[in-house]
C-alpha positions, -999 to 999 in steps of 0.1 A, spaced: -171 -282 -809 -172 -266 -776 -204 -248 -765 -204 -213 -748 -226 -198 -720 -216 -162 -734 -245 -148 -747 -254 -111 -752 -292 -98 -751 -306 -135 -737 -330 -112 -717 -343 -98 -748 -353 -133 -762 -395 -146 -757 -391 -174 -730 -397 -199 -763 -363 -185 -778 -345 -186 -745 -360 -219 -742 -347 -229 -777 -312 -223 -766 -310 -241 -735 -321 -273 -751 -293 -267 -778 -272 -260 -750 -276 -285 -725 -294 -313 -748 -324 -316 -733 -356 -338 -748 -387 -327 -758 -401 -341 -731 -376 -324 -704 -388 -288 -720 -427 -297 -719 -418 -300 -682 -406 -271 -680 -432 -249 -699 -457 -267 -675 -460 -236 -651 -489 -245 -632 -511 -216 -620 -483 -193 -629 -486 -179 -663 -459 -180 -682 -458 -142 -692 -463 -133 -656 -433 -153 -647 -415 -136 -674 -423 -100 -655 -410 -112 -624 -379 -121 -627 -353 -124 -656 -341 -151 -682 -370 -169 -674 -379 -201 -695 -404 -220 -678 -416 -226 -638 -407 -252 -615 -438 -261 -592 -433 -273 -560 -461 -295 -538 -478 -273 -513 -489 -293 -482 -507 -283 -449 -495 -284 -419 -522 -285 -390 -529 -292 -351 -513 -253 -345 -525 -237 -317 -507 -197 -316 -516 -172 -292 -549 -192 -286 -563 -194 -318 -562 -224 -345 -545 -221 -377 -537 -244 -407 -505 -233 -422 -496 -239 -457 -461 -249 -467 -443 -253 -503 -418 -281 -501 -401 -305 -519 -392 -324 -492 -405 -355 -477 -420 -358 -437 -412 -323 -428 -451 -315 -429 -459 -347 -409 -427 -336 -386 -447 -300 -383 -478 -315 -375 -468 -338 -353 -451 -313 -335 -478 -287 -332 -498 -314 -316 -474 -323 -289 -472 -286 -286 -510 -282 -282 -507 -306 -251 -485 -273 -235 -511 -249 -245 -495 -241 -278 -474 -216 -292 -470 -181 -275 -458 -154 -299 -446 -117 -295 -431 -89 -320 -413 -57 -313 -423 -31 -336 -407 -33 -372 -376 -10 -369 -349 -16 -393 -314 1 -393 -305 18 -423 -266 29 -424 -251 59 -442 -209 53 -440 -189 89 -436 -146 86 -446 -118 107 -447 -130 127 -413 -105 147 -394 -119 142 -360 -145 119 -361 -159 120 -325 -166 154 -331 -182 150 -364 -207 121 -343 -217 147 -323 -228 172 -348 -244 147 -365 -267 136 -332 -272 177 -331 -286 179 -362 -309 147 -357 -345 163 -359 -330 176 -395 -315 148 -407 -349 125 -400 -372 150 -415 -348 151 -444 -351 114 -443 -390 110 -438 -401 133 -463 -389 107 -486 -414 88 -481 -447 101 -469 -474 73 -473 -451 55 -451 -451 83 -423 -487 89 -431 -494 52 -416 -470 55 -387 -439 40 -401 -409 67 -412 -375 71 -391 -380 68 -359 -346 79 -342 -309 78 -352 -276 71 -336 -240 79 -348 -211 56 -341 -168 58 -348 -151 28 -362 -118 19 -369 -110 -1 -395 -80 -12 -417 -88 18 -439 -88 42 -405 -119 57 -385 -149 66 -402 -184 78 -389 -215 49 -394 -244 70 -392 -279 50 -388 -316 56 -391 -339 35 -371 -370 30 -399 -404 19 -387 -412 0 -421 -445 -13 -410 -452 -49 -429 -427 -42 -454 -395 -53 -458 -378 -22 -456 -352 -21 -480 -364 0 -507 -374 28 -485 -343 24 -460 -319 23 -486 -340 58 -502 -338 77 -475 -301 69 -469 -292 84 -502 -312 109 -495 -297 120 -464 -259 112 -474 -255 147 -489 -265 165 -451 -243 139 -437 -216 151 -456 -223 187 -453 -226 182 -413 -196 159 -412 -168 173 -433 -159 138 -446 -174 120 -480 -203 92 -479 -200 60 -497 -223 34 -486 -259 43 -479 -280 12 -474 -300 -9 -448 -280 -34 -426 -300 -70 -427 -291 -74 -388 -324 -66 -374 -314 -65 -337 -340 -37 -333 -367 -62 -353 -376 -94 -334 -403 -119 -333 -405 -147 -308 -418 -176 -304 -423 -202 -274 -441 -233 -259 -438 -252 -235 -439 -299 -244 -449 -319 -218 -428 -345 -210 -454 -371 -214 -461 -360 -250 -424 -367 -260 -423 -401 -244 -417 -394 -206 -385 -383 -188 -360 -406 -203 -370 -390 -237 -365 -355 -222 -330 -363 -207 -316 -376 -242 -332 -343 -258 -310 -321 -229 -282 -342 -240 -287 -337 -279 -286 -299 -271 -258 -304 -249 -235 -321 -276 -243 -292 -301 -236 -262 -274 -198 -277 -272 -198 -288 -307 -205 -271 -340 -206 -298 -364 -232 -312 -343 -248 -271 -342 -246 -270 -377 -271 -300 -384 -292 -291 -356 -299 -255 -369 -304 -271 -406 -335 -288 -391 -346 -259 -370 -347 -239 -405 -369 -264 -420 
């Protein structure tokens, strides 16, 4: 007899029951489910608040990478991974960096964009231009969403109004430029989008469908440099076949493709 994944109210199930099921389901040992209702420091009943479904944890080794030098001060950082020699590689690398005085790091501040999307406008370019007339209302509309943000500097900063045409015709992007601070961003952003969409409308003529934050945070950048001396890679001839490395995956994206997979780790 066939087994089925369909199963109504699993959320409402303890994390034994759910746990229960899944053995059933995918024949796993006794042994296999002690493993998994070995959560570590994490207690089970937390996990069970955090996210949904839950059954059990999955700990991961957490290793320390060290030798970093940033913006003239030492740090050890920690990293959770699974995966073999990417500490040592971190290390390693920090200490060649160290050689070139170590890392350098800047921030702008922590502006994200939030975007509130305007259809069915007769003229949209004039419709931009109300909107930008009407900024000063639309961001105190905006930040009185959120006022402990505001209170510690963050809130909408600015916003801009742009036409785009699409397969479905023009429409009006309008987009608040949040200060966040160190959060995220989203759960404010996306707040004071919905809370502006019925102004935008009013201002606009036309009728709001999405109001959320963009994740392409060209206005929110950190950066990061150093500088390896050729000596601590292995001399010149080490440098040269490092240009040409970088020089195969600038022409060649299969060859891009790896080399930003080992970047991200």
């Amino acid at each position: 007899m066939s087994k089925s994944s369909l199963f109504s109210g699993f959320y409402k199930l303890s994390p034994k029951e759910r746990l229960a099921f899944v053995k059933e389901f995918a024949g796993l040992t006794d042994e296999e489910c002690a493993l998994l209702q070995n959560t570590g420091g994490l207690p089970l009943d937390l996990a069970d608040r955090m996210i949904e479904n839950v059954v059990g944890a999955f700990p991961i080794p957490l290793g320390i990478a060290v030798n970093f030098l940033i913006n003239g001060r030492d740090y050890l950082i920690p990293m959770a991974i699974e995966e073999p020699s990417v500490v040592a590689a971190a290390s390693y690398a920090a200490k060649m960096v160290r050689e070139g005085g170590g890392f350098h790091t800047s921030s702008t501040p922590p502006i994200m964009i939030g975007q509130v999307q305007v259809v069915g406008v007769k003229d949209p370019y004039a419709a931009r231009l109300r909107v930008l007339e009407a900024k000063e209302e639309i961001l105190k509309k905006a930040n009185d969403q959120d006022p402990v943000l505001v209170s510690v500097g963050g809130g909408v900063k600015d916003l801009d109004a742009k036409v785009i045409h699409t397969v479905q015709g023009s429409m009006v992007i309008v987009e608040l430029h949040v200060d966040c601070r160190d959060a995220m961003g989203a759960n404010a952003v996306n707040t004071m989008c919905e809370a502006v969409a019925p102004l935008v409308e009013r201002i606009t003529g036309g009728r709001v469908y999405l109001r959320i934050i963009s994740n392409l945070a060209v206005k929110r950048l950190a950066r990061a440099w150093c500088v390896v001396p050729k000596e601590a890679v292995g001399g010149e001839e080490v440098v040269d076949g490092i240009v040409n490395a970088w020089a195969f995956a600038a022409a060649d994206p299969f060859r891009a493709a790896t080399h930003n997979k080992g970047i991200m780790n």
